[in-house]
MDTraj code that builds the backbone (N, CA, C; nanometers):
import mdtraj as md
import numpy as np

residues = "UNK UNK UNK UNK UNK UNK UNK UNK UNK UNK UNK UNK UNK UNK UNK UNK UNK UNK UNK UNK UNK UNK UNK UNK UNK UNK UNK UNK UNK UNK UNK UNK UNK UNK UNK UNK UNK UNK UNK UNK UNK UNK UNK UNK UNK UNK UNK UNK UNK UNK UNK UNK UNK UNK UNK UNK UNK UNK UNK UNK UNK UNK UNK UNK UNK UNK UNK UNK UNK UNK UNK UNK UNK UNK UNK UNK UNK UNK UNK UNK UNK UNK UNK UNK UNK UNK UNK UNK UNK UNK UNK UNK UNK UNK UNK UNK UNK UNK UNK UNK UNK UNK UNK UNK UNK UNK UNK UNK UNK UNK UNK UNK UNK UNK UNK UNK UNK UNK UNK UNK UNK UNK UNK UNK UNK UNK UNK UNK UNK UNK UNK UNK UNK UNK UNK UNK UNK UNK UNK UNK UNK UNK UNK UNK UNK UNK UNK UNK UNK UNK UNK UNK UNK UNK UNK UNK UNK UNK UNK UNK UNK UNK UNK UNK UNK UNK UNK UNK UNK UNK UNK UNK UNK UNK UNK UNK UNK UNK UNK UNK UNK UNK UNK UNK UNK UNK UNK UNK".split()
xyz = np.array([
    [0.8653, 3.5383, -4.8432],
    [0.8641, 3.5154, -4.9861],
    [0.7580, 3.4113, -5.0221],
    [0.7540, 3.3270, -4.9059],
    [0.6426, 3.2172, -4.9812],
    [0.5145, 3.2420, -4.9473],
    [0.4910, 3.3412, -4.8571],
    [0.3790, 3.3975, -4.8370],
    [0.3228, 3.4580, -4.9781],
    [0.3974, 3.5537, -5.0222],
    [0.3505, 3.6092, -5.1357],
    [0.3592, 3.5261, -5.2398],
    [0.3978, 3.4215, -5.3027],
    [0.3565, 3.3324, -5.3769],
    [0.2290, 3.2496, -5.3547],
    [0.2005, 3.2508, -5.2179],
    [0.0837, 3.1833, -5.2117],
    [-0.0401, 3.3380, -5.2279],
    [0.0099, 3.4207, -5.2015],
    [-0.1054, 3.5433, -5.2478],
    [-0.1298, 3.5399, -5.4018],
    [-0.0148, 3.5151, -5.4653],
    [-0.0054, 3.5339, -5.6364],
    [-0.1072, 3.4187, -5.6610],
    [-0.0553, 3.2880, -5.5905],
    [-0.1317, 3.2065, -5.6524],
    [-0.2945, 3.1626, -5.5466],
    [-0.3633, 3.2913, -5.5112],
    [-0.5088, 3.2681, -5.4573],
    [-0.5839, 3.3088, -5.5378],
    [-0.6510, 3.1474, -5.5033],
    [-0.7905, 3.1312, -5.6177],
    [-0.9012, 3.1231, -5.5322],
    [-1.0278, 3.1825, -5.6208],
    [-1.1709, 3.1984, -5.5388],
    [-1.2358, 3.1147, -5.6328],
    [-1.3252, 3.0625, -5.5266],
    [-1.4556, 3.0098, -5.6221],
    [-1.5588, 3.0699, -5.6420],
    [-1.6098, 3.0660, -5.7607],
    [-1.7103, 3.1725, -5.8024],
    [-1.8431, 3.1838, -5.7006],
    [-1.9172, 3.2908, -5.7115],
    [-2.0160, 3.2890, -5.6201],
    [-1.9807, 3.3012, -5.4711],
    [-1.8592, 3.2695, -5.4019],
    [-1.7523, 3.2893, -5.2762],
    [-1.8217, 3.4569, -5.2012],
    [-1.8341, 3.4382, -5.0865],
    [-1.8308, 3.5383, -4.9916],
    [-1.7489, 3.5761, -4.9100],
    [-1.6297, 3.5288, -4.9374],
    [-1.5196, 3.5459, -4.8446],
    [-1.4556, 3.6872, -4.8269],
    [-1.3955, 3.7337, -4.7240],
    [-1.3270, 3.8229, -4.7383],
    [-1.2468, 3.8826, -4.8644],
    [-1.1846, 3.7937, -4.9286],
    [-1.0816, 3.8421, -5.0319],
    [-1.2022, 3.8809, -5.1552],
    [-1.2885, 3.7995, -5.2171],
    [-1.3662, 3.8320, -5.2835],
    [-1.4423, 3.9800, -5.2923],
    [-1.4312, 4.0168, -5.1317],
    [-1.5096, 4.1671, -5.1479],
    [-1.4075, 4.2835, -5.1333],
    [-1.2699, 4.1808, -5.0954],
    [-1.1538, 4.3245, -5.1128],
    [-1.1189, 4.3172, -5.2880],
    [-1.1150, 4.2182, -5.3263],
    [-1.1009, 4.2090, -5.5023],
    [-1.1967, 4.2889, -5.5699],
    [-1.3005, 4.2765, -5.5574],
    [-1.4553, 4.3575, -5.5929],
    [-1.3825, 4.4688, -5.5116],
    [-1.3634, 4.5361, -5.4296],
    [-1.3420, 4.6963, -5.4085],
    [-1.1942, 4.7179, -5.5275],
    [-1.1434, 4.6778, -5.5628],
    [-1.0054, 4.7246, -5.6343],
    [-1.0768, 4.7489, -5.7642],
    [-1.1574, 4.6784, -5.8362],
    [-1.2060, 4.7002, -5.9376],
    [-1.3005, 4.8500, -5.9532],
    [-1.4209, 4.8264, -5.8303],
    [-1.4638, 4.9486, -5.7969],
    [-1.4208, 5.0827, -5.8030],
    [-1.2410, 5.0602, -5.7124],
    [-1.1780, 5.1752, -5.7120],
    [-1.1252, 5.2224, -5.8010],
    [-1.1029, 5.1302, -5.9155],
    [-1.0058, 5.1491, -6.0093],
    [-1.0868, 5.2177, -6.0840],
    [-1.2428, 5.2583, -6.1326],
    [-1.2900, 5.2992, -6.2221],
    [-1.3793, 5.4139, -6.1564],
    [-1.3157, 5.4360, -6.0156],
    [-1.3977, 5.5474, -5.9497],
    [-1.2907, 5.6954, -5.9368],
    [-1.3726, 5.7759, -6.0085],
    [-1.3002, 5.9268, -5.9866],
    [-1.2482, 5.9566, -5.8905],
    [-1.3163, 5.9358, -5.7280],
    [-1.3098, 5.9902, -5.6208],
    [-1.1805, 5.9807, -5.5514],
    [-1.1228, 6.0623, -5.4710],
    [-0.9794, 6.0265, -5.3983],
    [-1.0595, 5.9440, -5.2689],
    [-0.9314, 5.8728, -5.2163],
    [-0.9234, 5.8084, -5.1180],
    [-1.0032, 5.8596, -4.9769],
    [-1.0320, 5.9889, -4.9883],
    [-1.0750, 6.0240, -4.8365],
    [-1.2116, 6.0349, -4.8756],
    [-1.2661, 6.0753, -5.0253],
    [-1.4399, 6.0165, -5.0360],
    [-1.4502, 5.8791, -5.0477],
    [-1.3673, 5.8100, -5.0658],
    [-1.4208, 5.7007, -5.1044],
    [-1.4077, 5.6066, -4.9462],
    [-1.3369, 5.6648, -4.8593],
    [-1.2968, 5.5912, -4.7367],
    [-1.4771, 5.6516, -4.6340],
    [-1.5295, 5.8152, -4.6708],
    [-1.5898, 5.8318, -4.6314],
    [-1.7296, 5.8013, -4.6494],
    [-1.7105, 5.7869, -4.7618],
    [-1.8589, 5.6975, -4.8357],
    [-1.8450, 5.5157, -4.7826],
    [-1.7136, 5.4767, -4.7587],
    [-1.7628, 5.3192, -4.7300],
    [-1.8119, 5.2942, -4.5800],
    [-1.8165, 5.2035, -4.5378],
    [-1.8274, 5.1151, -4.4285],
    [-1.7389, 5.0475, -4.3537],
    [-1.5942, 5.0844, -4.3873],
    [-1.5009, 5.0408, -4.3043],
    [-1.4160, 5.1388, -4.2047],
    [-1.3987, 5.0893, -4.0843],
    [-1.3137, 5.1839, -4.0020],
    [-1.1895, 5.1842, -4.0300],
    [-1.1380, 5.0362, -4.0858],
    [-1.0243, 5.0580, -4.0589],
    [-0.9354, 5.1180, -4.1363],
    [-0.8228, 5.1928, -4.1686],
    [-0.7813, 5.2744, -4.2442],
    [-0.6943, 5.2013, -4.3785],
    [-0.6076, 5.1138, -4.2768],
    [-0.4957, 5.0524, -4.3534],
    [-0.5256, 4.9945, -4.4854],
    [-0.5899, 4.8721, -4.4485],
    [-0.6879, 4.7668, -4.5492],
    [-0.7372, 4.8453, -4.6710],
    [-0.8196, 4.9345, -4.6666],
    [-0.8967, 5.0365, -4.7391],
    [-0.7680, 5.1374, -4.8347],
    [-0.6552, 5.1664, -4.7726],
    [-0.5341, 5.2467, -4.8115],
    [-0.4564, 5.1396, -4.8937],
    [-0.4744, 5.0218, -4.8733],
    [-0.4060, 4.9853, -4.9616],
    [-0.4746, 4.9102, -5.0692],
    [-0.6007, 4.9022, -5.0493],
    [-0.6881, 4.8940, -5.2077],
    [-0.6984, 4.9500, -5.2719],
    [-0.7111, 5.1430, -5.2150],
    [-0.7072, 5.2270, -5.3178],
    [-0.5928, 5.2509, -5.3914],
    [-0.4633, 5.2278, -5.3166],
    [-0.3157, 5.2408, -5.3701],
    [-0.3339, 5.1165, -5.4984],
    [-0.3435, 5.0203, -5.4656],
    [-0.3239, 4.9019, -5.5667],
    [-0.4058, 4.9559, -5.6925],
    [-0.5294, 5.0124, -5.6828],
    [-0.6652, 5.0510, -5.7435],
    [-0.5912, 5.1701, -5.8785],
    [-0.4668, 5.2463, -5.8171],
    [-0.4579, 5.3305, -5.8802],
    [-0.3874, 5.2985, -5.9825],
    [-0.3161, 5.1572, -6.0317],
    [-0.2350, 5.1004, -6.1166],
    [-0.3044, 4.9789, -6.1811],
    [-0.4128, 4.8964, -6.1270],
    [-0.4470, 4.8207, -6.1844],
    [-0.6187, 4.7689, -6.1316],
    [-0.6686, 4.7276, -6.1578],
    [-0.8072, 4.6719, -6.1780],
    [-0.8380, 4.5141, -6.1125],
    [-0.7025, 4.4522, -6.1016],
    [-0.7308, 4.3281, -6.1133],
    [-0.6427, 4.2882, -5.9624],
    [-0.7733, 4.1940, -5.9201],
    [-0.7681, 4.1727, -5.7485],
    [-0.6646, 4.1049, -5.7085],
    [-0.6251, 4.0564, -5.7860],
    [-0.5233, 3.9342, -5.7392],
    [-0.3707, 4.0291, -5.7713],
    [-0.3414, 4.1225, -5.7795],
    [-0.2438, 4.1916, -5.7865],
    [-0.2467, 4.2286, -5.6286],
    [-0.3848, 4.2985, -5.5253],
    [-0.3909, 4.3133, -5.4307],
    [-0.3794, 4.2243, -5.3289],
    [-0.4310, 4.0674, -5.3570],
    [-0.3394, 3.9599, -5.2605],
    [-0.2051, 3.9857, -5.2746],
    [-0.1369, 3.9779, -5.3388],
    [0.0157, 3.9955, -5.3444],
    [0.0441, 4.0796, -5.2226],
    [0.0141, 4.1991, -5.2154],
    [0.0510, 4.3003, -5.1431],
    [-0.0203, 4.2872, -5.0292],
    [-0.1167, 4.2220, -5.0193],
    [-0.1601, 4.1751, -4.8767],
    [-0.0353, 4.0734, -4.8068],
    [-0.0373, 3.9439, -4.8806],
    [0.0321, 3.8000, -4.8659],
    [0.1528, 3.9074, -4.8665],
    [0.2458, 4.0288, -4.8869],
    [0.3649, 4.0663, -4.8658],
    [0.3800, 4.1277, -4.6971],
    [0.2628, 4.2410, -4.6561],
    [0.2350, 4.2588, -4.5355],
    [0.2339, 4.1863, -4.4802],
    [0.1275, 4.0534, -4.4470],
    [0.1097, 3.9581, -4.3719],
    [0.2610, 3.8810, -4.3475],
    [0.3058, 3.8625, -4.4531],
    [0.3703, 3.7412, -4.4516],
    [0.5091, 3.8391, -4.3882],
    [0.5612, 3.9692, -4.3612],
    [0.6788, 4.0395, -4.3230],
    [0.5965, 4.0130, -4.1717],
    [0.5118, 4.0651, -4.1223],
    [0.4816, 4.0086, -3.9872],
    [0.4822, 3.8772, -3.9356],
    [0.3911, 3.8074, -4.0117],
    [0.4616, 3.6533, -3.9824],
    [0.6102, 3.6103, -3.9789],
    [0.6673, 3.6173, -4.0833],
    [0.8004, 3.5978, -4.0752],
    [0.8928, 3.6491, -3.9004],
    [0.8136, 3.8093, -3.8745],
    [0.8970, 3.8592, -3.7748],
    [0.9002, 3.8491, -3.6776],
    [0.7319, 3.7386, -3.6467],
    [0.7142, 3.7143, -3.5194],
    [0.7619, 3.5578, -3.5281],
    [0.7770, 3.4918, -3.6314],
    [0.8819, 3.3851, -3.6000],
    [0.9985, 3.3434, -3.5694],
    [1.0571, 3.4424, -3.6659],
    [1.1798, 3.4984, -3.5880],
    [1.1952, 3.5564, -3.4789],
    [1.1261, 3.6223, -3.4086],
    [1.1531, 3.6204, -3.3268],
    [1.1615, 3.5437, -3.1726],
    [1.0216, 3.4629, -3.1703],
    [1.0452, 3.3875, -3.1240],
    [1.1073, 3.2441, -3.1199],
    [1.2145, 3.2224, -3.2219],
    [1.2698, 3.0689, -3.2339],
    [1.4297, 3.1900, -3.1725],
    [1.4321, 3.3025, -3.2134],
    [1.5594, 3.3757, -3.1665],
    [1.5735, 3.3584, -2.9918],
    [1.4311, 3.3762, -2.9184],
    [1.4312, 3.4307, -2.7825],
    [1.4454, 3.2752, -2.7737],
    [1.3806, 3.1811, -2.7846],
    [1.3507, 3.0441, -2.7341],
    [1.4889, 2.9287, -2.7519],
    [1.5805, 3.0321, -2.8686],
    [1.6823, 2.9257, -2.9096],
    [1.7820, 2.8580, -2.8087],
    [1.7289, 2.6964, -2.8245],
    [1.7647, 2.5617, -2.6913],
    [1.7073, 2.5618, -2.5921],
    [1.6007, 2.6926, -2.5449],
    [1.5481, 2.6698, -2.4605],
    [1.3418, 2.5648, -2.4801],
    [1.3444, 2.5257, -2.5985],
    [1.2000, 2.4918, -2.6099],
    [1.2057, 2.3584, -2.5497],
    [1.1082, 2.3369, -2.4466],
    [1.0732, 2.2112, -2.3967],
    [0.9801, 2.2206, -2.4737],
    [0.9445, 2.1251, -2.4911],
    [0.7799, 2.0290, -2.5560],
    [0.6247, 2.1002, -2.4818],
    [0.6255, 2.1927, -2.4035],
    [0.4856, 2.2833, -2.4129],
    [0.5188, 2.3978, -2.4648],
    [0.6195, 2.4007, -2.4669],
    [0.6673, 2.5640, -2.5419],
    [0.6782, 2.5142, -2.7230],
    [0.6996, 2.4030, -2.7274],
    [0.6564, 2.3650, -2.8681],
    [0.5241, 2.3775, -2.9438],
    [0.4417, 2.3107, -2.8447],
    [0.3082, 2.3204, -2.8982],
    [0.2201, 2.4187, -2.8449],
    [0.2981, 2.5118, -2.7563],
    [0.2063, 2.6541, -2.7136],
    [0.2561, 2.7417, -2.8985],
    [0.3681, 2.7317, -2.9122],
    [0.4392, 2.7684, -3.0544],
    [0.3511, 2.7320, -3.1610],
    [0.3881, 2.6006, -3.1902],
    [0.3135, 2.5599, -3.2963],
    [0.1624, 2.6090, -3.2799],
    [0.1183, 2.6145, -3.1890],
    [-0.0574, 2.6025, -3.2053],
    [-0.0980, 2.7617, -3.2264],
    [-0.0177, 2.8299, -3.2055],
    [-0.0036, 3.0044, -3.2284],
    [-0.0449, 3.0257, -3.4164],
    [0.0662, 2.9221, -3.4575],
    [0.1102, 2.9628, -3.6001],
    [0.0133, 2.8605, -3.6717],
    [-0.0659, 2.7814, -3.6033],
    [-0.1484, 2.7151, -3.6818],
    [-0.2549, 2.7721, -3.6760],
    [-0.2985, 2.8297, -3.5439],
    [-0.4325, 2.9267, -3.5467],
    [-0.4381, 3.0488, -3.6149],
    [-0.3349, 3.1018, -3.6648],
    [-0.2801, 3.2019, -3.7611],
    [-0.2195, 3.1898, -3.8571],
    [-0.2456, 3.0909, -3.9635],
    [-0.1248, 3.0220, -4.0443],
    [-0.0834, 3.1442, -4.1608],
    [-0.0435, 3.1001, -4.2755],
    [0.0045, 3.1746, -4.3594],
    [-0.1370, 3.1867, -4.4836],
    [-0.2019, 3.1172, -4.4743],
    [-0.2950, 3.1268, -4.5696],
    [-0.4020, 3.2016, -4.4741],
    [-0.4340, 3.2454, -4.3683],
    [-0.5024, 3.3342, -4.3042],
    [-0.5382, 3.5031, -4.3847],
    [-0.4504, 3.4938, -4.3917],
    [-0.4510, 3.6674, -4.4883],
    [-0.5869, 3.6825, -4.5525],
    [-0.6699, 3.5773, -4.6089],
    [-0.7981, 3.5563, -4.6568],
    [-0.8887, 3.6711, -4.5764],
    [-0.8453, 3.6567, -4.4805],
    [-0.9373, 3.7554, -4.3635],
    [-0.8312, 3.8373, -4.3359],
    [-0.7804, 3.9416, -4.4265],
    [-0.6543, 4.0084, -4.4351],
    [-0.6721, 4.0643, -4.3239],
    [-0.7668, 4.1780, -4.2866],
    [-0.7886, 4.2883, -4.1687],
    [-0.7243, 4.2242, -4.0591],
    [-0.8022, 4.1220, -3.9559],
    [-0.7861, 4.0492, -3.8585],
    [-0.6796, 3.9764, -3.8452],
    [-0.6306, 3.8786, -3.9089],
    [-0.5426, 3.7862, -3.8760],
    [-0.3813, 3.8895, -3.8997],
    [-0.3784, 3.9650, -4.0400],
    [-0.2550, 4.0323, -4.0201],
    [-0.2634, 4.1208, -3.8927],
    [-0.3870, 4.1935, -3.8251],
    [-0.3261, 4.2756, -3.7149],
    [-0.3408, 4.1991, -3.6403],
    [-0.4078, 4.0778, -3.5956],
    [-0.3056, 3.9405, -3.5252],
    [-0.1786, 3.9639, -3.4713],
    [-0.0979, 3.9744, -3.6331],
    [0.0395, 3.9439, -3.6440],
    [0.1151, 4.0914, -3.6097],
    [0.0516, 4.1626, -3.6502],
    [0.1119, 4.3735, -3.5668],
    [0.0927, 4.3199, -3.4235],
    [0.0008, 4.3093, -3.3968],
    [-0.0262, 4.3309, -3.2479],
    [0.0803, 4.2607, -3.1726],
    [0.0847, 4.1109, -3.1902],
    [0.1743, 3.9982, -3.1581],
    [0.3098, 4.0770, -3.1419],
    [0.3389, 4.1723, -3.2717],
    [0.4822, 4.2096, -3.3274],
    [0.5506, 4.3239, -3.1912],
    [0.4446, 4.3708, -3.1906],
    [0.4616, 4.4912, -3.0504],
    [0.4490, 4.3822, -2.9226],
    [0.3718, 4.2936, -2.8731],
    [0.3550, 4.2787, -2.8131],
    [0.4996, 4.1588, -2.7701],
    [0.5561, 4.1036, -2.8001],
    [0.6267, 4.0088, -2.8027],
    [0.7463, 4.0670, -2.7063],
    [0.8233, 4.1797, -2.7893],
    [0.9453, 4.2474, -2.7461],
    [0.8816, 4.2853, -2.6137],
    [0.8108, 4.3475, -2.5220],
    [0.7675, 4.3812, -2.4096],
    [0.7712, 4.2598, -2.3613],
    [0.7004, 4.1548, -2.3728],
    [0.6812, 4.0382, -2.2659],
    [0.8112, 3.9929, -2.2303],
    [0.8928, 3.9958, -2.3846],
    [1.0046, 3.9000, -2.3374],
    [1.1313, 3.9989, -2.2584],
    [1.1827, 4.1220, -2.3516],
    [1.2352, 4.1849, -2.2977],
    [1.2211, 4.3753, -2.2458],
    [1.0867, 4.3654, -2.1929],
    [1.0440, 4.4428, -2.1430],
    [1.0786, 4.5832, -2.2618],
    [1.0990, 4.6128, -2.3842],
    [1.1216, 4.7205, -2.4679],
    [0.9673, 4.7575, -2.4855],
    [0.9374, 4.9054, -2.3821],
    [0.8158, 4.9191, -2.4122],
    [0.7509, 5.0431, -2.5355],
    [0.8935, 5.0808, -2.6199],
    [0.9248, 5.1129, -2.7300],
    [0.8188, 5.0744, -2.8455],
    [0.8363, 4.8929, -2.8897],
    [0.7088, 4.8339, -2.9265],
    [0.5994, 4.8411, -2.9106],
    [0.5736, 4.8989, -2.8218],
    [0.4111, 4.8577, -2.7621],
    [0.3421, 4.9575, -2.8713],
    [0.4067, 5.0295, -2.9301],
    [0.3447, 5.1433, -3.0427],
    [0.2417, 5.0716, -3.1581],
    [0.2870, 4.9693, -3.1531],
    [0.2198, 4.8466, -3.2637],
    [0.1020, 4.8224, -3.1670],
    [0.1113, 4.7740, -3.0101],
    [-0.0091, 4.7424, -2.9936],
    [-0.1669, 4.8551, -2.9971],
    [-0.0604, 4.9528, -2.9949],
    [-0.1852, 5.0479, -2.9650],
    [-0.2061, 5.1646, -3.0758],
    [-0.1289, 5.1241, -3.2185],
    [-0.1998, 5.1802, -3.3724],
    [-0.2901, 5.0550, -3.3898],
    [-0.2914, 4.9216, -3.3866],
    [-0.3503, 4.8115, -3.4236],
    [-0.4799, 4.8265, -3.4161],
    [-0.5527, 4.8636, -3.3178],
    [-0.7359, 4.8470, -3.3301],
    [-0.7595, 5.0499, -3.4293],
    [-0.6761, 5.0773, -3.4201],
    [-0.7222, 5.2038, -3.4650],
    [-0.6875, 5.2252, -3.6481],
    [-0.5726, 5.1521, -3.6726],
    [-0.5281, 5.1825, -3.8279],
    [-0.5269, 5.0155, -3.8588],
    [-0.5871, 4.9084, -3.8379],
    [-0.5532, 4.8008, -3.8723],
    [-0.7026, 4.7032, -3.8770],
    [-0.7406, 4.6851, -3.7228],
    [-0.8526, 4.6557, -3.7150],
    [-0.9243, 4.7270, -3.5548],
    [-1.0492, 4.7347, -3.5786],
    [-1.1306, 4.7751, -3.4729],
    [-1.1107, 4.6807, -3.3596],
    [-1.1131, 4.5471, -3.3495],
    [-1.1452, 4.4766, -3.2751],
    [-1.0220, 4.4656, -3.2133],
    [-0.9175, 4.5018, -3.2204],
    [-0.8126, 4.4783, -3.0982],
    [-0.8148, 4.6120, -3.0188],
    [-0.9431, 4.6676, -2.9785],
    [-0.9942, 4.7266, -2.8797],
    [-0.9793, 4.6354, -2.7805],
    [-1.0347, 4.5561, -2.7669],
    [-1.0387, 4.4342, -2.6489],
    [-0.9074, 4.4047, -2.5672],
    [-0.8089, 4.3148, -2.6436],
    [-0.6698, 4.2936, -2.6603],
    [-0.6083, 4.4579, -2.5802],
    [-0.6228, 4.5454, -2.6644],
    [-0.5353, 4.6423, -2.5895],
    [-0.6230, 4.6682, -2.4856],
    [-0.7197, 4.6839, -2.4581],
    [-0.7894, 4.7303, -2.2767],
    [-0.6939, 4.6295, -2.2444],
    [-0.7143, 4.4700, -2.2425],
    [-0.7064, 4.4048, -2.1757],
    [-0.5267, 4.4121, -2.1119],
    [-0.4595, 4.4779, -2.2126],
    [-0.2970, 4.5164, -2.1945],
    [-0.3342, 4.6506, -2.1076],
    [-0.3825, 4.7229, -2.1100],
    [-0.3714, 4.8346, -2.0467],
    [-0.4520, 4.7731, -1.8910],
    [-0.5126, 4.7108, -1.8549],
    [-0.5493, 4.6650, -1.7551],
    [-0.4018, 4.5982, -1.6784],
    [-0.3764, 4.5187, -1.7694],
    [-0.1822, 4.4810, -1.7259],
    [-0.1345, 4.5394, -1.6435],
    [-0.0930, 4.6611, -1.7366],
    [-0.0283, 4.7985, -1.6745],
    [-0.0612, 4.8238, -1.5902],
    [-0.2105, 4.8325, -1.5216],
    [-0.2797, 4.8813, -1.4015],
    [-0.1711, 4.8382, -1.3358],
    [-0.1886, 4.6938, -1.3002],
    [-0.2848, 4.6165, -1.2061],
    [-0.1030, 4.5082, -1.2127],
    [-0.0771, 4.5129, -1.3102],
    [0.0516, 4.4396, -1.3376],
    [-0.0037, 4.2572, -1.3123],
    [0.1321, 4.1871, -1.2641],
    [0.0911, 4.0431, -1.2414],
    [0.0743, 4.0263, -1.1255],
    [-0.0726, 4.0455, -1.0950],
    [-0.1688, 4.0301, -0.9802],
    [-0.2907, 3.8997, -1.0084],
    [-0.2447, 3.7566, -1.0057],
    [-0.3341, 3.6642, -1.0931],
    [-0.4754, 3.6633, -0.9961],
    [-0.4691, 3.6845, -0.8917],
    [-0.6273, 3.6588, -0.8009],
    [-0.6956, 3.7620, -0.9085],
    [-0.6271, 3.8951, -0.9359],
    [-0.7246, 3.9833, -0.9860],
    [-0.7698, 3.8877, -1.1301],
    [-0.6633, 3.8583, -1.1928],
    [-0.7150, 3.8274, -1.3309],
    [-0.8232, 3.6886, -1.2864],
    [-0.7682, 3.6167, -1.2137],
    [-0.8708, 3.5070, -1.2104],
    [-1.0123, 3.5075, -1.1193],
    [-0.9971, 3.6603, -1.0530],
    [-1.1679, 3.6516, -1.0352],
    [-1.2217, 3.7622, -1.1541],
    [-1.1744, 3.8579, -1.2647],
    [-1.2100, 3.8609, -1.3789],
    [-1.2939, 3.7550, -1.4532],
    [-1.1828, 3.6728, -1.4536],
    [-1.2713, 3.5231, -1.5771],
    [-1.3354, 3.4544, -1.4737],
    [-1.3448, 3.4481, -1.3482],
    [-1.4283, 3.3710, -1.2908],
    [-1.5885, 3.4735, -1.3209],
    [-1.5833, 3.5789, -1.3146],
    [-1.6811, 3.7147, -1.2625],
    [-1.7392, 3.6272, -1.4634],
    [-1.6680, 3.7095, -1.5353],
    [-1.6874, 3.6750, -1.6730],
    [-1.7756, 3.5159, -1.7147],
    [-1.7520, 3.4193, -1.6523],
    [-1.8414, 3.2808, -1.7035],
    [-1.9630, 3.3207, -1.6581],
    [-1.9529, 3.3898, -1.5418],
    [-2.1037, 3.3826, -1.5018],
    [-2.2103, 3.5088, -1.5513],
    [-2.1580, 3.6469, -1.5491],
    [-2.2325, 3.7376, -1.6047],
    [-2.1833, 3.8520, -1.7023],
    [-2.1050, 3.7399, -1.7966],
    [-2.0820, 3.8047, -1.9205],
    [-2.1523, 3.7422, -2.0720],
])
top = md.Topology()
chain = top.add_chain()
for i, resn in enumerate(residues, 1):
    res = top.add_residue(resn, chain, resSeq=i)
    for name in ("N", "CA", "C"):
        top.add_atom(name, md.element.get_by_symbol(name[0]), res)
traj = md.Trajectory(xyz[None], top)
């Protein structure tokens, strides 16, 4: 809930290049463009589906961008919420003080005002959402989130999921992973 109050109440400064500024500028765009959703997805420059699906949805009722934070800050903020809950649920009495600030430093590198960079940081929070229930209690049910995420959310958790599907290989084998990142400093 307070996610989306802080969407209601996001302000840009004029002249701004930020992410939200050019998803606000597409709602307006869309709103006064004839075309359905699959020319207008095929005429742009974005892969990702979701982001784009829900500008044109917003587009079809109103003009004005800041109606579309809302509904961003509502997405974002149901994933945030679920990956907090869930982990204060799995962790409850068990947090020592690195499990605090492995915690905290999660939700600060992803905070709630992140949504700015809606694409990325909410499939952050998908990916996280699938990924969580597997680590902790092996439900590999979830994992469905990790692997719509680079395809309907954002491109770039291509990486993230190889790097899970390498998991699977190879399972918890750390020599392998740590001559990976050793191999990686030097000729990557």
């Amino acid at each position: 809930m307070f996610v989306t109050f802080v969407g209601l109440t996001w302000s840009l400064v004029p002249g701004s290049t930020s992410d939200s500024v050019r998803y606000m500028a597409k709602v307006q765009k869309y709103h006064y463009s004839t075309l359905s959703f699959f020319e207008l997805y095929m005429q742009g420059d974005e892969i990702d589906v979701f982001s784009e699906l829900l500008i044109y949805s917003v587009s079809r009722f109103t003009s004005y961008g800041w109606v579309l934070m809302v509904f961003q800050a509502v997405v974002f903020g149901f994933f945030f919420s679920r990956n907090m809950a869930y982990v204060f649920r799995k962790l409850e009495g068990e947090m020592k003080p690195l499990v605090w600030i492995l915690f905290l430093t999660f939700f600060v590198i992803v905070p709630i005002w992140s949504f700015n960079g809606f694409r990325f940081w909410t499939a952050t929070h998908i990916f996280a959402y699938g990924l969580l229930p597997y680590l902790f209690e092996g439900k590999r049910k979830n994992l469905i989130w990790c692997f719509v995420t680079p395809f309907i959310f954002h491109y770039a958790f291509t990486v993230p999921l190889f790097i899970l599907l390498i998991f699977f290989v190879f399972r918890n084998r750390l020599h392998i992973y740590f001559g990976l990142f050793v191999f990686s400093l030097f000729f990557v």
